[in-house]
Biopython code that builds the backbone (N, CA, C, O; Angstrom):
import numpy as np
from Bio.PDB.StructureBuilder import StructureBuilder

atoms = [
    (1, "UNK", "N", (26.317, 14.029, -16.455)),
    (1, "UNK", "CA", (24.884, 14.002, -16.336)),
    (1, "UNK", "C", (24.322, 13.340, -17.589)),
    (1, "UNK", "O", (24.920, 13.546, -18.645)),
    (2, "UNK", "N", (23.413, 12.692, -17.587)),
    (2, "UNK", "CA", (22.839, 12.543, -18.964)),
    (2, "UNK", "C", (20.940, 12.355, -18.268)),
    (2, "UNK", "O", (20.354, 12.031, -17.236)),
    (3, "UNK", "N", (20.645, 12.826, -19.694)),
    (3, "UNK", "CA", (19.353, 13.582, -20.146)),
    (3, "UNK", "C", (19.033, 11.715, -20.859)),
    (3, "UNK", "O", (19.842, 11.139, -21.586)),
    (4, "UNK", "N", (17.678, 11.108, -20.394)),
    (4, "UNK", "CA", (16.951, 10.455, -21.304)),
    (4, "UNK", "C", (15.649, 10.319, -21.218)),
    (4, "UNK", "O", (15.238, 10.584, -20.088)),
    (5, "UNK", "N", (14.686, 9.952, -22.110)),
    (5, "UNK", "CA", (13.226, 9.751, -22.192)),
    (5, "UNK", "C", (12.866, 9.032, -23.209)),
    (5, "UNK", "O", (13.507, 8.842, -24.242)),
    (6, "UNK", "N", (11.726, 8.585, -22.894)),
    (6, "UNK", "CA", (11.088, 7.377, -24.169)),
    (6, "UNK", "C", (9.411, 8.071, -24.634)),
    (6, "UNK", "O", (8.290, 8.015, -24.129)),
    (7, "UNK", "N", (9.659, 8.336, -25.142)),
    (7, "UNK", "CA", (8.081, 8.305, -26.043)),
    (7, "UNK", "C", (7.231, 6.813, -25.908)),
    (7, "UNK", "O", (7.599, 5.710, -26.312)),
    (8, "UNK", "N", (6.078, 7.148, -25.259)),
    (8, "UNK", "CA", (5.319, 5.803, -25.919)),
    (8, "UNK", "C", (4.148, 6.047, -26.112)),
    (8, "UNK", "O", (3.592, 6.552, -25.137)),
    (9, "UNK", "N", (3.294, 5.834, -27.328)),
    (9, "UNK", "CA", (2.528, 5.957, -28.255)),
    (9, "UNK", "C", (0.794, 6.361, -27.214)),
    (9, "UNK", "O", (0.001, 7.242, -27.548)),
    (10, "UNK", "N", (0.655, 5.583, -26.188)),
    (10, "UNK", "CA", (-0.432, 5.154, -25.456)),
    (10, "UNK", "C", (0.278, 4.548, -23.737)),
    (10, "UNK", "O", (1.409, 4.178, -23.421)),
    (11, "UNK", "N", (-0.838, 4.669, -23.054)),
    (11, "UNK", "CA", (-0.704, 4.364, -21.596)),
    (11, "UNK", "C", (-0.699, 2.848, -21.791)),
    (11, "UNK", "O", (-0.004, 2.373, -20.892)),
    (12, "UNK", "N", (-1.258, 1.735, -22.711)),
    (12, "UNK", "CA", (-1.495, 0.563, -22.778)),
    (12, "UNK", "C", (0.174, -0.403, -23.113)),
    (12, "UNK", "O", (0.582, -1.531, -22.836)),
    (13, "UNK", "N", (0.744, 0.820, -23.851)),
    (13, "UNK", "CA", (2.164, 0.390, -24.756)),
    (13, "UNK", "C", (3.192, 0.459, -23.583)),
    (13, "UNK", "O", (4.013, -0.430, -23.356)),
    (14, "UNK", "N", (3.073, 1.478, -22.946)),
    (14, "UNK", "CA", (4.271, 2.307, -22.072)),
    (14, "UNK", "C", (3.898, 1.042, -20.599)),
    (14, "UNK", "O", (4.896, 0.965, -19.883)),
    (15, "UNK", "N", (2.765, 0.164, -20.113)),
    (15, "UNK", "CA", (2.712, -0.243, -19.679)),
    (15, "UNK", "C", (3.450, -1.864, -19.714)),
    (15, "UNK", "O", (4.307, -2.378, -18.995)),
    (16, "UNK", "N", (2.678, -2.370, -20.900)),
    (16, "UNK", "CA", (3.567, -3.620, -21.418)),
    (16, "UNK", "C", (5.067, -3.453, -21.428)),
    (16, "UNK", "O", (5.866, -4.204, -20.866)),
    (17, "UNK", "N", (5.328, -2.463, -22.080)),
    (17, "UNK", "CA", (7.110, -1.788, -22.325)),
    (17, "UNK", "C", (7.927, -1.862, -20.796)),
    (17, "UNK", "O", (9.045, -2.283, -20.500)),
    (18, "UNK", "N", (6.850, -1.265, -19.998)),
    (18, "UNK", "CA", (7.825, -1.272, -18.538)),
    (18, "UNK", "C", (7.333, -2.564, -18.173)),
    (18, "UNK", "O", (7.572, -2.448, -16.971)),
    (19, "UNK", "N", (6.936, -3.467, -18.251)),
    (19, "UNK", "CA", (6.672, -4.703, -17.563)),
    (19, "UNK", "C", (8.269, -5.618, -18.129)),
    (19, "UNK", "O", (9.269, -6.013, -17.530)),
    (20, "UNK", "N", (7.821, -5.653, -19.529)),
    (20, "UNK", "CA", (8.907, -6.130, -20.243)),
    (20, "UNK", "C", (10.556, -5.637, -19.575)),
    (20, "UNK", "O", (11.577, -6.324, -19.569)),
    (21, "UNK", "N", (10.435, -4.733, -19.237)),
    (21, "UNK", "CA", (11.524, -4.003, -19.056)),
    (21, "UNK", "C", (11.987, -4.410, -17.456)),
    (21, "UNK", "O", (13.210, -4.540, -17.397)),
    (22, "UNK", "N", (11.408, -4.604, -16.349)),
    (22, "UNK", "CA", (11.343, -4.978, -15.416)),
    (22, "UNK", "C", (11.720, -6.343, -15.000)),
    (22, "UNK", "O", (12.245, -6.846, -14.006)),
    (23, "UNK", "N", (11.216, -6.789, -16.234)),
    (23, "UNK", "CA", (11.569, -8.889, -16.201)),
    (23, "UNK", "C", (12.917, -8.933, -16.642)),
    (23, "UNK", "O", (13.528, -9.819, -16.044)),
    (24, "UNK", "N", (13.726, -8.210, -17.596)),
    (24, "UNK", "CA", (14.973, -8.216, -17.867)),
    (24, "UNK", "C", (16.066, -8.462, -17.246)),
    (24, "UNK", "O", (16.787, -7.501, -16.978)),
    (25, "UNK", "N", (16.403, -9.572, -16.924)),
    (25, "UNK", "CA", (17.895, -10.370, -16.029)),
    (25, "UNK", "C", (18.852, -9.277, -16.038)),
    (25, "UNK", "O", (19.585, -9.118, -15.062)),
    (26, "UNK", "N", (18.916, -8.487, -17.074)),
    (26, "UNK", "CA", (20.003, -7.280, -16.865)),
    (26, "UNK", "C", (19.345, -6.256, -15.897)),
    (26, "UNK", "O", (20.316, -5.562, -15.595)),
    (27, "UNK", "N", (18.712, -5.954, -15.501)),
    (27, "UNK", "CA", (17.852, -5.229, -14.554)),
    (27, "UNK", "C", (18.702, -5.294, -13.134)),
    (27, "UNK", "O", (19.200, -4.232, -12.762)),
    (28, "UNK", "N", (18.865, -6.260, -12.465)),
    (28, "UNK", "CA", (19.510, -6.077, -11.016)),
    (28, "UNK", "C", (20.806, -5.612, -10.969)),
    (28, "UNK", "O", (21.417, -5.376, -9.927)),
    (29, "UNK", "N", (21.264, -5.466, -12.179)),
    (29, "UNK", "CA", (23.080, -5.044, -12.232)),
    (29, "UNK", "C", (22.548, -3.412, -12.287)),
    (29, "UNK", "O", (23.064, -2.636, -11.483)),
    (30, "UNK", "N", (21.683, -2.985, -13.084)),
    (30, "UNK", "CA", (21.446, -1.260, -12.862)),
    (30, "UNK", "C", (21.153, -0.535, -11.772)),
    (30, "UNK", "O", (21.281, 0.686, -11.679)),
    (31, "UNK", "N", (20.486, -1.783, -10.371)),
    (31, "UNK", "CA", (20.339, -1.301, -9.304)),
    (31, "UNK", "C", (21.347, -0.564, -9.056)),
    (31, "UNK", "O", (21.066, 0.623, -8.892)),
    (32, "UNK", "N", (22.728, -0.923, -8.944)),
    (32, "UNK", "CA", (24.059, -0.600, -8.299)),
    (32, "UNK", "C", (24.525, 1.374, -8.618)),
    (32, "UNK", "O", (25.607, 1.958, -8.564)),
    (33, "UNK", "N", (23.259, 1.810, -8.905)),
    (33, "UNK", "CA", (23.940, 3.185, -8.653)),
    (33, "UNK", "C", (25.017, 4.148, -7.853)),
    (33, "UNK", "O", (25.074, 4.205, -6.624)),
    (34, "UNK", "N", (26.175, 5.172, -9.090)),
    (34, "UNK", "CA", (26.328, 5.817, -8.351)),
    (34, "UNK", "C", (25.297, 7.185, -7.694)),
    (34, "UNK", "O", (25.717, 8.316, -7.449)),
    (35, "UNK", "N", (24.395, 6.873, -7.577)),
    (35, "UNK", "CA", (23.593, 8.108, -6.636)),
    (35, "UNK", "C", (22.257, 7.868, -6.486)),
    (35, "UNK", "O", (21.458, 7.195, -7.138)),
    (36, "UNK", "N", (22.128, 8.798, -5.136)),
    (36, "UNK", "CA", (20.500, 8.102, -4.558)),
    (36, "UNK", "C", (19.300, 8.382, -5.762)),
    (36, "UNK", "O", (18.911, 9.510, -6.065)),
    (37, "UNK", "N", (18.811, 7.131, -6.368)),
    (37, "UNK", "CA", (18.318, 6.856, -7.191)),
    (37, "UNK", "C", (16.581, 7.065, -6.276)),
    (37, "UNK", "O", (15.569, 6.500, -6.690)),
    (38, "UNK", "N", (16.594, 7.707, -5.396)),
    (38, "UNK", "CA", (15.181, 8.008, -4.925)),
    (38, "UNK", "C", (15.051, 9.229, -5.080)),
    (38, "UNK", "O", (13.912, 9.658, -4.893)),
    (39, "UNK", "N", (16.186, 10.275, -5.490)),
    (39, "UNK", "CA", (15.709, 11.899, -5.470)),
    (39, "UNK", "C", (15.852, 11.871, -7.040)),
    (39, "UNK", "O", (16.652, 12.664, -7.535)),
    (40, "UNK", "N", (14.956, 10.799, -8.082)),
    (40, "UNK", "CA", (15.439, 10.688, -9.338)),
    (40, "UNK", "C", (13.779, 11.459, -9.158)),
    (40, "UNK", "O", (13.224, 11.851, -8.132)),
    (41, "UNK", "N", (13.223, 11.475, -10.838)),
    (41, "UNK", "CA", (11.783, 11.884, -10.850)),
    (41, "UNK", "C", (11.667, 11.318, -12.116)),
    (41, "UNK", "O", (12.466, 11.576, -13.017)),
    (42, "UNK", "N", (10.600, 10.467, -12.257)),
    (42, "UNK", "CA", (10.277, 10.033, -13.136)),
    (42, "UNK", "C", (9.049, 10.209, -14.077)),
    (42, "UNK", "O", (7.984, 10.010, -13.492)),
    (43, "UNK", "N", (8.957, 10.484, -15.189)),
    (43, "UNK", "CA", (8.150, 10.716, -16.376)),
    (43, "UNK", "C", (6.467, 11.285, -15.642)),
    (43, "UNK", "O", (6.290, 11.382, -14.428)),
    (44, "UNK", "N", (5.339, 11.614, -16.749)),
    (44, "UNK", "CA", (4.004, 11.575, -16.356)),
    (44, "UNK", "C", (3.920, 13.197, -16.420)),
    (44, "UNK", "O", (2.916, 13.784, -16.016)),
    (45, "UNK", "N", (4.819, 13.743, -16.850)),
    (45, "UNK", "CA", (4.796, 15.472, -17.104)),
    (45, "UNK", "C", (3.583, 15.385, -18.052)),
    (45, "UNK", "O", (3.358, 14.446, -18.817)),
    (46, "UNK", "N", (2.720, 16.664, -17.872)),
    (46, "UNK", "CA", (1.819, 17.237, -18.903)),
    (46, "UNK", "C", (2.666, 18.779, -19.909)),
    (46, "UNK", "O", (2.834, 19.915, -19.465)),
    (47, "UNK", "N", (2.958, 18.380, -20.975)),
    (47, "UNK", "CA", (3.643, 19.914, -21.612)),
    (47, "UNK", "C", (3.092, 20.885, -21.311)),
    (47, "UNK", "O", (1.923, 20.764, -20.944)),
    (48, "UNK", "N", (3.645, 22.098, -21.340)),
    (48, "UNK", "CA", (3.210, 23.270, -21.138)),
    (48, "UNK", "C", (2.996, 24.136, -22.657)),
    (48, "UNK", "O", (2.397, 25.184, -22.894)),
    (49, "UNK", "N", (3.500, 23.524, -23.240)),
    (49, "UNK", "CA", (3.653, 24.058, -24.755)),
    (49, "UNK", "C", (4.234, 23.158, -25.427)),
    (49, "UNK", "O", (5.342, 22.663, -25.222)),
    (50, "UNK", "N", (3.505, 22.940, -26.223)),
    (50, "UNK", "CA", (3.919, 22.102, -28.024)),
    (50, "UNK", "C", (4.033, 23.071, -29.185)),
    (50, "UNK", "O", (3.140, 23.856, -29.501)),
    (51, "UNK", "N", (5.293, 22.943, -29.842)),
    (51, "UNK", "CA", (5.623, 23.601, -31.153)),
    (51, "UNK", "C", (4.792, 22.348, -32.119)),
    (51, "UNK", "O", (4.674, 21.193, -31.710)),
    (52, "UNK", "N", (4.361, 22.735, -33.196)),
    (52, "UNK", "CA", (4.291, 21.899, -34.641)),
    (52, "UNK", "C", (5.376, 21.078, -35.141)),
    (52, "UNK", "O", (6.369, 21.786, -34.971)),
    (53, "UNK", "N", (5.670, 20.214, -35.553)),
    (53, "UNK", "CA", (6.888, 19.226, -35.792)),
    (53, "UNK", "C", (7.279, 20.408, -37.452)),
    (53, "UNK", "O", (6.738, 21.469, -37.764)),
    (54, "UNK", "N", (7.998, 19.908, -37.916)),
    (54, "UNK", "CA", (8.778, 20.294, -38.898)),
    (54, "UNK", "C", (8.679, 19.205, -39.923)),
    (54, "UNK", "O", (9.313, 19.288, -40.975)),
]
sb = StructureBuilder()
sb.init_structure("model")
sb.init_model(0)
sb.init_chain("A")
sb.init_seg("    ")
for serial, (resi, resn, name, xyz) in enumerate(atoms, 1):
    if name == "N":
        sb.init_residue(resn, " ", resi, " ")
    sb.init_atom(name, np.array(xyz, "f"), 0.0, 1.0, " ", f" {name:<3s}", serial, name[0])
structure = sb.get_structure()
């Protein structure tokens, strides 16, 4: 299994970032999943709780 996520600063950044990310020629080789990549869920969570950073 693996766990990932991206921080991005603003809705304006995270937008350009996935555009960029989308145009990437390496992009159609990641299609090739092993698993149905439609029961995935993707980002747009609101926290339920924030600790203070350290």
């Amino acid at each position: 299994m693996v766990f990932a996520w991206i921080e991005w600063p603003d809705k304006a950044t995270r937008d350009a970032g996935m555009e960029k990310i989308m145009q990437d020629p390496r992009m159609p080789a990641a299609s090739d999943m092993p698993f149905d990549g439609k029961r995935m869920i993707f980002g747009g969570f609101t926290p339920v709780l924030e600790l203070p950073k350290r």
